[in-house]
N, C-alpha and C positions, 0 to 999 in steps of 0.2 A: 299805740306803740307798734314798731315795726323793727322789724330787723332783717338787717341787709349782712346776708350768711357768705361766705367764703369758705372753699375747703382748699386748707392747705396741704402739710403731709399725709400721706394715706398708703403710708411703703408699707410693703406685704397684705394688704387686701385682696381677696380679689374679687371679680367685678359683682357677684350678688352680695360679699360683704361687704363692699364698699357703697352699695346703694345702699344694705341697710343702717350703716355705720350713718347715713345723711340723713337717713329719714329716722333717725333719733334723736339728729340736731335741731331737725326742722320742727319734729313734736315736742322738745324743748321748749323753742323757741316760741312755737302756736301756745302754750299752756299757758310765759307769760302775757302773749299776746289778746288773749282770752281774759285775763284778770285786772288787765291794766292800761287804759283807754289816753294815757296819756301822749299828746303830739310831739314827740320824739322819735327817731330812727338811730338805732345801737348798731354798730359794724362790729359784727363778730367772726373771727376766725378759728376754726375747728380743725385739729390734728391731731391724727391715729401716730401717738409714738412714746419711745421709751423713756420712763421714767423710773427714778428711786423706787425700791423695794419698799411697800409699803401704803405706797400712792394710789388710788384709784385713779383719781387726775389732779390737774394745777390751773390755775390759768394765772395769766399778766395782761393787768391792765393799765391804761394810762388815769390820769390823771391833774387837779391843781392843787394847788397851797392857798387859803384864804384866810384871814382873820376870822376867829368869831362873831366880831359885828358883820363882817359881811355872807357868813354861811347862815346865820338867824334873821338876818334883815329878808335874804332873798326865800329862805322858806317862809316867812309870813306872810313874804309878797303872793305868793302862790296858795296858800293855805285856804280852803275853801269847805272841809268837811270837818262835823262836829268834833272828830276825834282831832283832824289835824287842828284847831282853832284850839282844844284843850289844850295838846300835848304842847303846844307852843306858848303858850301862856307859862307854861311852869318853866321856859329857858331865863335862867340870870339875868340881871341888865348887864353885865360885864361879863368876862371869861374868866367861866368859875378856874381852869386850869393857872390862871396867874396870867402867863404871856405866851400860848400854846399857837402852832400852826394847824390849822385843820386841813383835810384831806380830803376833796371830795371827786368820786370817779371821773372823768371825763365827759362819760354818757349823763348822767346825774349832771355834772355839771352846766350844758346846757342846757337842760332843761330848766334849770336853774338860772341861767343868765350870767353864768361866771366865767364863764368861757364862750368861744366860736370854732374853736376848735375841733377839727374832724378827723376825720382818719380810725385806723381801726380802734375800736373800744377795749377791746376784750380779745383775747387770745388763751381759747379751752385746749388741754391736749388731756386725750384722754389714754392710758396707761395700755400700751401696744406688749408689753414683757407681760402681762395677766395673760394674753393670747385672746383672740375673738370670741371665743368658746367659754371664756371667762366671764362672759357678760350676756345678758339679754337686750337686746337691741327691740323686739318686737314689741309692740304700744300695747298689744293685747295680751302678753305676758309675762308678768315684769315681774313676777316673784318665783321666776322658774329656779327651781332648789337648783343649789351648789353655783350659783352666777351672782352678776350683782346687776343692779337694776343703772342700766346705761342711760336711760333717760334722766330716771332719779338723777343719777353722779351727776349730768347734763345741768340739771335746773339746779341744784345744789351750788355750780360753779360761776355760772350765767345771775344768779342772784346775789353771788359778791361782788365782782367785776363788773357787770354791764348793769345794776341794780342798786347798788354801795349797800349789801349785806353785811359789810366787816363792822369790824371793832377794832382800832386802834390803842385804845386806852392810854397812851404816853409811851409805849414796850419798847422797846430796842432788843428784838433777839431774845422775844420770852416766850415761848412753846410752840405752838406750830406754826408754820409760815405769819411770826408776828416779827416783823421787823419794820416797823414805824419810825424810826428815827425821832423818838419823843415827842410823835405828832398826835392828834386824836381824830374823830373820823362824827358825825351825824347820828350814829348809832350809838355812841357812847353816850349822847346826852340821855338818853332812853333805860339806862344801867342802874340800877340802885341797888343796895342792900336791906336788910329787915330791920335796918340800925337801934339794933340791941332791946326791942322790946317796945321801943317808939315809933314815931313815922318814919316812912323808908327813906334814906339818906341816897344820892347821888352818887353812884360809884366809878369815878375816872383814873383807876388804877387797876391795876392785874389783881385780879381775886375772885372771889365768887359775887354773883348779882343776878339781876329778873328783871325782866323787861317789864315798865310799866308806861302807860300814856300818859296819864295824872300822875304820876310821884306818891301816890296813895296805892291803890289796887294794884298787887305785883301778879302778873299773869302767866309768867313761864319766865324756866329757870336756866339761864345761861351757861355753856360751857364753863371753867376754870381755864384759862390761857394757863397759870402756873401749874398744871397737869399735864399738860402739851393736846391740852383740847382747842377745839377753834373758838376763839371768844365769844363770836357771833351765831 
């Protein structure tokens, strides 16, 4: 994996913050670089600026609209580790949602073969109204008390956008930046509940769930979107 970095706004920096403000992008960027070996290149653009109260950062990314047969067809085609060969065995023969549109990032997307499409992936902005003093930018220490870990927030953003972290789950406008227009998203097939004492059921709506690979072993426990948590 590679990533081809852009910096865009960087109003009120100045010049030693704004070199370290890059080399938090770039260790970002090195860590998924480092994890994940796959032949794609993500264009991402990074900007120091002001956001709502509350935000650490946001980013916007592009994306397509695919059918379920065609977002399960092309992850099988690629599927080559025990885990990926499990978890794909347990998707539906049809779209368990009825007649849903999926969503898969841009980046994802070619890699996937659903797209050709290029241009920027991902657009990070990272929250300039905290103030630079508000953050630790330095790779060697990231849990400096009274900051927040700029890198962290970094790979946090970079893993939904340039990575398809999200959860869609069908939401329209349900807790934090969930505005899917009743679409679903790659990570939602992965959602389940405890379903009531049996095996764990498939959870493709807003509620609580756990990520599992097999649809049996629930492994970690998902935000609630109807809390205004991030589903994903």
């Amino acid at each position: 994996m590679h990533f081809n970095i852009t910096f865009g706004t960087l109003t009120g920096l100045t010049s030693s913050q704004q070199t370290a403000f890059e080399a938090a992008c770039v260790a970002a960027c090195q860590y998924y670089q480092h994890e994940f070996t796959s032949n794609i290149t993500v264009n991402v653009t990074f900007n120091w600026s002001s956001l709502p109260a509350g935000d650490l950062a946001n980013n916007n990314y592009q994306g397509v609209l695919v059918s379920y047969a065609q977002l399960t067809n092309a992850l099988k085609a690629i599927g080559r580790s025990p885990d990926q060969i499990s978890a794909y065995a347990t998707f539906p023969a049809s779209d368990p949602t009825g007649n849903s549109q999926w969503f898969v990032p841009q980046a994802q997307a070619r890699l996937l073969g659903l797209t050709s499409t290029t241009g920027t992936d991902d657009t990070i902005n990272l929250n300039s109204s905290i103030g630079f003093n508000g953050f630790s930018f330095n790779p060697y220490a990231r849990r400096t008390p009274g900051t927040y870990d700029a890198i962290g927030v970094l790979e946090h953003e970079l893993s939904e956008g340039a990575l398809g972290r999200f959860q869609a789950l069908g939401m329209t406008g349900v807790g934090n930046e969930q505005n899917w227009n009743g679409w679903h998203g790659e990570l939602d097939l992965f959602r389940y509940n405890p379903g009531g004492g049996g095996p764990p059921v498939r959870q493709l709506t807003a509620g609580p769930g756990y990520f599992s690979i097999d649809g049996q072993t629930l492994l970690q426990q998902y935000n609630n979107p109807l809390n205004s948590g991030d589903a994903a």
